[in-house]
C-alpha positions in Angstrom: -43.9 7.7 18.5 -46.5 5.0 17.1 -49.4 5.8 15.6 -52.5 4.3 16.7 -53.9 1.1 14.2 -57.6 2.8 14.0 -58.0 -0.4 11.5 -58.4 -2.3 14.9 -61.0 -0.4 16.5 -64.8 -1.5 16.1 -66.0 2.0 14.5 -66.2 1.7 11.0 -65.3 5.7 10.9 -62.0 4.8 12.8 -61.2 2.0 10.3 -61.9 4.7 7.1 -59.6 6.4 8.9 -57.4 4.2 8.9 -57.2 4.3 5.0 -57.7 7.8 4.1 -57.4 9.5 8.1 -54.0 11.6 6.9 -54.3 15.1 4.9 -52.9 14.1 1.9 -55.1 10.8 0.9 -58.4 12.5 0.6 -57.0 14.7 -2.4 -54.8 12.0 -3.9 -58.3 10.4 -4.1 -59.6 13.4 -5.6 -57.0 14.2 -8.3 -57.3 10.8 -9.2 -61.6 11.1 -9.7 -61.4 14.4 -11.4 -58.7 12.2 -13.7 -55.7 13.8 -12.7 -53.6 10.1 -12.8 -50.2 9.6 -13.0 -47.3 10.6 -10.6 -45.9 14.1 -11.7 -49.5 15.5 -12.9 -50.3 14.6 -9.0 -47.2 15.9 -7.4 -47.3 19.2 -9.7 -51.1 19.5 -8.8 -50.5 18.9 -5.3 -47.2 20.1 -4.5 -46.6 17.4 -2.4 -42.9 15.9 -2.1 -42.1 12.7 -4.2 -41.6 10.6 -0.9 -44.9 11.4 0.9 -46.8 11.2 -2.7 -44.7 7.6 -3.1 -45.9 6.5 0.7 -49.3 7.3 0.2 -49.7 6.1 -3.6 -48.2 2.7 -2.5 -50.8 2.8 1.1 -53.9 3.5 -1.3 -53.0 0.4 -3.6 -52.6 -1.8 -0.6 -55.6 -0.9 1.1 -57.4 -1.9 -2.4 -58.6 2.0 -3.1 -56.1 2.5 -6.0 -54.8 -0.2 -9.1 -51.6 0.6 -10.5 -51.7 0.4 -14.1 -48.7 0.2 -16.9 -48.7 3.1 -19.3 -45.6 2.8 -20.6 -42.6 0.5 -21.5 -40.4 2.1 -18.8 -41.8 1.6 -15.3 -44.1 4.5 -15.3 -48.0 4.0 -13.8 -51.0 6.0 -13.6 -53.2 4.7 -10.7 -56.9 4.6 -11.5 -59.6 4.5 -8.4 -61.1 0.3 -7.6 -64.8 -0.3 -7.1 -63.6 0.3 -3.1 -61.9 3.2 -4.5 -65.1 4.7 -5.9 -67.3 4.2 -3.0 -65.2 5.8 -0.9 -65.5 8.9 -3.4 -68.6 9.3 -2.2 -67.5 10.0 1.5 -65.1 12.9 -0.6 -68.7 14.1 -1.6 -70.1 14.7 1.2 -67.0 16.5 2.4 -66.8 18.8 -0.5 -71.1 19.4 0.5 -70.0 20.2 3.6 -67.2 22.3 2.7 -69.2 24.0 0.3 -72.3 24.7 2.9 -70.0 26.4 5.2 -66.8 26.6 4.0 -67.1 28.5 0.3 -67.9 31.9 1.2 -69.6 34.3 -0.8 -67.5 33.0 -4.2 -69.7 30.0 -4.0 -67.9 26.3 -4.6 -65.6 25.7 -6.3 -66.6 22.7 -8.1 -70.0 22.0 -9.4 -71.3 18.4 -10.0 -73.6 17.7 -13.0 -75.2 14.1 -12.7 -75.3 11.9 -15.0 -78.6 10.7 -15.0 -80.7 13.9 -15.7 -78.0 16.2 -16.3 -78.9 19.0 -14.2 -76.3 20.4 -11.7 -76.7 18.8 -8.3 -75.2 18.4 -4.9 -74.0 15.2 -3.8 -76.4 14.1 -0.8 -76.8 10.6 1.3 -80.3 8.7 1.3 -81.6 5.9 2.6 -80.7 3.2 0.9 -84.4 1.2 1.8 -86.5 4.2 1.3 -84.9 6.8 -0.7 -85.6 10.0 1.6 -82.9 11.9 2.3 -81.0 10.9 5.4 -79.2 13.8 7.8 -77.8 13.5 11.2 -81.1 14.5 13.2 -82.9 11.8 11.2 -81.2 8.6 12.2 -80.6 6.7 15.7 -77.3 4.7 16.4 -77.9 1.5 17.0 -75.1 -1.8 18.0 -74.5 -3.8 15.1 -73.1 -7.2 14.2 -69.8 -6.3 14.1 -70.1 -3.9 17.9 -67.6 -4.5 20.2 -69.3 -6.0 23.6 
């Protein structure tokens, strides 16, 4: 059975799912954020099988999310997150916002994000990137871009 190339469809959700779309990308991309870096610290914290983590390590560093980087003579690497790699952190963010709104329960979330700016304990949030209000789904209208498919 083929999987469908969501890279080729004009949606730029379908092409991020394209990259990270799959369970096990998302919290590769975490463990690697919260600095968790090399191979076996990602396998042990995931628990994931050395052939999938392989597959999906290899996927991220194509797609230009993940460098590859030398820490050792032998070939041993600890993957640290690109600039793309970073951005797309942010769509983690607003997961984990969601998650936490209606997924934590009564313990609360289970991880807290201080920013770095003032400090203070926040939660990650989009805005608008001309104005600076906060932006949520009942506040925007989709409109055809550039890039639309006719």
């Amino acid at each position: 059975m083929q999987r469908t190339n969501f890279g080729d469809m004009a949606c730029s959700i379908a092409r991020t799912l394209d990259v990270i779309g799959e369970p096990w990308s998302p919290l590769i991309l975490r463990d690697v954020w919260a600095g968790i870096t090399r191979f076996e610290q990602i396998q042990a914290d995931l628990g994931i099988s050395r052939k999938v983590l392989t597959e999906r390590l290899n996927h991220l560093v194509e797609r230009g999310v993940l460098e590859r980087r030398p820490y050792d003579r032998r070939p041993r690497f600890e993957y640290v997150l690109t600039d793309k790699g970073a951005d797309l952190v942010e769509v983690l963010m607003a997961m984990a916002r969601w998650g936490d709104t209606w997924l934590a329960g009564e313990a609360g979330p289970p991880v807290l994000y201080r920013h770095h700016a003032c400090g203070e304990i926040s939660r990650a949030g989009l805005r608008c990137t001309h104005c600076g209000e906060p932006m949520h789904a009942h506040d925007v209208d989709l409109l055809p871009g550039p890039g639309a498919a006719a």
